[in-house]
C-alpha positions in Angstrom: 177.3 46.3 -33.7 179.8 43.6 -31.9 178.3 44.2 -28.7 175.0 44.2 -29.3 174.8 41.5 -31.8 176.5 39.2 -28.6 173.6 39.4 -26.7 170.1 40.2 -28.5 167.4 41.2 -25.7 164.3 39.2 -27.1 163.8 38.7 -23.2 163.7 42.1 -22.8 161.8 43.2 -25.6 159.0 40.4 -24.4 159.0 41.9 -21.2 158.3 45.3 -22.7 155.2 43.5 -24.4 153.3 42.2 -20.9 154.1 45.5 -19.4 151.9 48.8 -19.4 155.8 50.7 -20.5 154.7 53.0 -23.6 158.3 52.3 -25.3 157.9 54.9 -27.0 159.9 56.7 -23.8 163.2 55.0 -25.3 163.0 56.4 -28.4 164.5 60.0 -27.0 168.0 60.7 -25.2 166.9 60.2 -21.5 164.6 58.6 -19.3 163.9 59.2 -15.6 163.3 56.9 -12.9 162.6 57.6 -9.1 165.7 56.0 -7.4 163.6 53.4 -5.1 162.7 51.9 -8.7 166.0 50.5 -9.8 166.5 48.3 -7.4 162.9 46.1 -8.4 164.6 44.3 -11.2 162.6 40.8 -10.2 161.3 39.4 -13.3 158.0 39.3 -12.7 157.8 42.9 -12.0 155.9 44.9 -14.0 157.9 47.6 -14.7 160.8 46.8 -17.2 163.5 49.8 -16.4 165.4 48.2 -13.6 165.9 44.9 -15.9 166.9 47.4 -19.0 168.8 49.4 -16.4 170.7 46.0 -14.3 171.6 44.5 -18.1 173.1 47.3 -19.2 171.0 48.5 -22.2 170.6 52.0 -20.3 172.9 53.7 -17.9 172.6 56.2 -15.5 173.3 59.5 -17.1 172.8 62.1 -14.3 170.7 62.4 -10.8 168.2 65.1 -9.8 168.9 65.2 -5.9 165.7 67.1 -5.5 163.7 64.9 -7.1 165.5 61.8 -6.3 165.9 60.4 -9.6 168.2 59.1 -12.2 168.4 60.0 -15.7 168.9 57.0 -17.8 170.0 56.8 -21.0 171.6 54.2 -23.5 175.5 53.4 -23.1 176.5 54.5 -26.3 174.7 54.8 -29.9 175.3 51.1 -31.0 173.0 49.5 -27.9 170.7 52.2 -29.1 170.3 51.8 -32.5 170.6 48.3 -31.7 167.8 48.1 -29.3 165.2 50.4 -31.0 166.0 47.8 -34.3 164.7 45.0 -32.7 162.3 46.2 -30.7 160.4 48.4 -33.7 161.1 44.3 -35.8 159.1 42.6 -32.8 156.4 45.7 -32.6 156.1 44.8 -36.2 155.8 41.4 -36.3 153.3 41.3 -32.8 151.2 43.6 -35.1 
């Protein structure tokens, strides 16, 4: 948990509080996002992706060129067990 542990989103995961995002979609493998999307990663945007997606906390895991739109999914298992720890602990204590 080295990685993780340097850097805890609470930013993030406050972001993911103002925002309509049911983050429950992070909970699985992959996520898809329309390609125009990723590059809106201002902070007062109201979608959270392109800020999970520009600091790393998910990657780009494939691309549907018919569809034009990436597959995102967490780096590796630590930022994702990582992640889903302290965001279910802030769900919690916002509850």
């Amino acid at each position: 948990m080295y990685w993780f542990a340097t850097g805890t989103p609470t930013f993030l995961i406050e972001k993911l509080k103002t925002s309509n995002f049911d983050a429950k979609n992070f909970t699985g493998d992959d996520y898809y996002e329309e390609e125009s999307s990723l590059t809106d990663y201002r902070v007062e945007s109201t979608d959270p992706v392109p800020l999970f997606y520009q600091t790393g906390y998910l990657t780009i895991k494939g691309y549907d060129k018919e569809f034009r739109s990436y597959a995102l999914g967490y780096p590796n298992e630590e930022v994702k067990y990582g992640f889903l720890k302290s965001l279910t602990r802030r769900i919690r204590e916002s509850l």
